[in-house]
KOLNUPA-59467 format. One record per residue (C-alpha): residue in one letter; residue number from 1; x, y, z; chain. Coordinates in steps of 0.5 Angstrom, whole numbers. Example, Ala and Ser with C-alpha at 12.3 -4.5 7.8 and 13.67 -1.06 7.14 Angstrom:
<recs>
a_1_25_-9_16_A .
s_2_27_-2_14_A .
</recs>
This chain:
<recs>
x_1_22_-151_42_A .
x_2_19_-150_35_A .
x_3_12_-148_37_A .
x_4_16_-143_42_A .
x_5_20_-141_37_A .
x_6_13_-139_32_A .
x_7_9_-136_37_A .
x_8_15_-131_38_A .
x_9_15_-131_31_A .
x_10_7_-130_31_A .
x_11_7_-124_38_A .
x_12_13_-121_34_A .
x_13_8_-120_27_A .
x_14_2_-118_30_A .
x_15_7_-113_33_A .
x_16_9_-111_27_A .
x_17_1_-111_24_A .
x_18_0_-106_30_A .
x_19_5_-102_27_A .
x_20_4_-102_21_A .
x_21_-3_-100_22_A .
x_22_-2_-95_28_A .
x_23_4_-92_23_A .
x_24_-1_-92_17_A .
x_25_-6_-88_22_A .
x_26_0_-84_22_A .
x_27_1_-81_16_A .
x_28_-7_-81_14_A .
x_29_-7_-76_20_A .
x_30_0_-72_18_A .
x_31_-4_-72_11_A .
x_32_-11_-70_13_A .
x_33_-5_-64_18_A .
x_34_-2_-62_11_A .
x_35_-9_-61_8_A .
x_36_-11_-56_13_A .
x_37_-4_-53_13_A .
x_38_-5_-52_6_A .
x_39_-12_-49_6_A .
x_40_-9_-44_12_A .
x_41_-3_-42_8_A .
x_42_-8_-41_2_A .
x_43_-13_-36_5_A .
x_44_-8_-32_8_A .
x_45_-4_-32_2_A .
x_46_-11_-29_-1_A .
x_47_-12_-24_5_A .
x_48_-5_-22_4_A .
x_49_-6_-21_-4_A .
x_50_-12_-16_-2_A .
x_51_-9_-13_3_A .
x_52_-2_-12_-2_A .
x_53_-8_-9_-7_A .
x_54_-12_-5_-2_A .
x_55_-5_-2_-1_A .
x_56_-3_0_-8_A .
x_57_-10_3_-10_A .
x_58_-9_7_-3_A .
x_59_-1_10_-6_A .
x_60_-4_10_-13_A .
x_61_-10_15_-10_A .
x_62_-5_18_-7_A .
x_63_0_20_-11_A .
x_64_-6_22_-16_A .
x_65_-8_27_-10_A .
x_66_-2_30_-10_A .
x_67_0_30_-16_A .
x_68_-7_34_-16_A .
x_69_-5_38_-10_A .
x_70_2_39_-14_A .
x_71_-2_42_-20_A .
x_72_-6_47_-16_A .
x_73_1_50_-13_A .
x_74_3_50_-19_A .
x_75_-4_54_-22_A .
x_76_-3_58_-16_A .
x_77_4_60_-15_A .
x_78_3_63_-22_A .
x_79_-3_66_-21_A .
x_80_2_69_-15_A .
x_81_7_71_-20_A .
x_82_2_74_-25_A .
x_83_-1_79_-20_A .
x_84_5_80_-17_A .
x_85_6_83_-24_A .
x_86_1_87_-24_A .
x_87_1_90_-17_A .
x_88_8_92_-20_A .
x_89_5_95_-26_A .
x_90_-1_98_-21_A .
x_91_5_102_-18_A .
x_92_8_104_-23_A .
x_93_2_107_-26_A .
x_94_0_110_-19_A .
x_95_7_114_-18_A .
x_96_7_116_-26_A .
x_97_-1_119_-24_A .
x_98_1_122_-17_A .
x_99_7_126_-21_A .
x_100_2_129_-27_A .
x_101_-2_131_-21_A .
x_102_3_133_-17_A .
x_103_5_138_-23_A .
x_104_-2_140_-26_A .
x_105_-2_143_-18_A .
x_106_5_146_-20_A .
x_107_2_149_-26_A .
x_108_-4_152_-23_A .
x_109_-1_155_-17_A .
x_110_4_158_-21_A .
</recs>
């Protein structure tokens, strides 16, 4: 009964043994998973900042033309405005020449 009773005892240790191992098999090949895991969110963490990097020089670039294409509106609208003005004064000098015309004719016709 006693050696029935061990060779249980012994069955259930060598069980236990290969648990143990097939278990330590285990957590190797969950850290050696982690591992790469890691090393994956890594990288992509890596691209994502690059591309988060591209993205901001791309506005920034924009922003800088615009700010340019802004300047240049500007730059034109006033010069719009100042030959608006001129064409204005343009015309008032016309109309003020055709009358001395008009009434030089009415001078020597008369």
């Amino acid at each position: 009964e006693l050696s029935t009773e061990n060779e249980i005892l012994h069955a259930s240790m060598k069980d236990m043994n290969e648990l143990v191992v097939s278990a330590e098999e285990s957590i190797t090949k969950l850290r050696d998973e982690n591992a790469s895991l890691r090393d994956a969110t890594e990288h992509f963490e890596r691209e994502i900042q690059k591309i988060q990097s591209q993205k901001e020089s791309e506005v920034s670039n924009e922003r800088a033309a615009n700010d340019c294409l802004r300047d240049e509106i500007e730059h034109i609208s006033s010069e719009r405005d100042e030959s608006y003005g001129t064409c204005k004064i343009l015309q008032a000098e016309i109309e003020v020449l055709r009358t001395s015309v008009q009434e030089s004719k009415d001078r020597l016709e008369s």
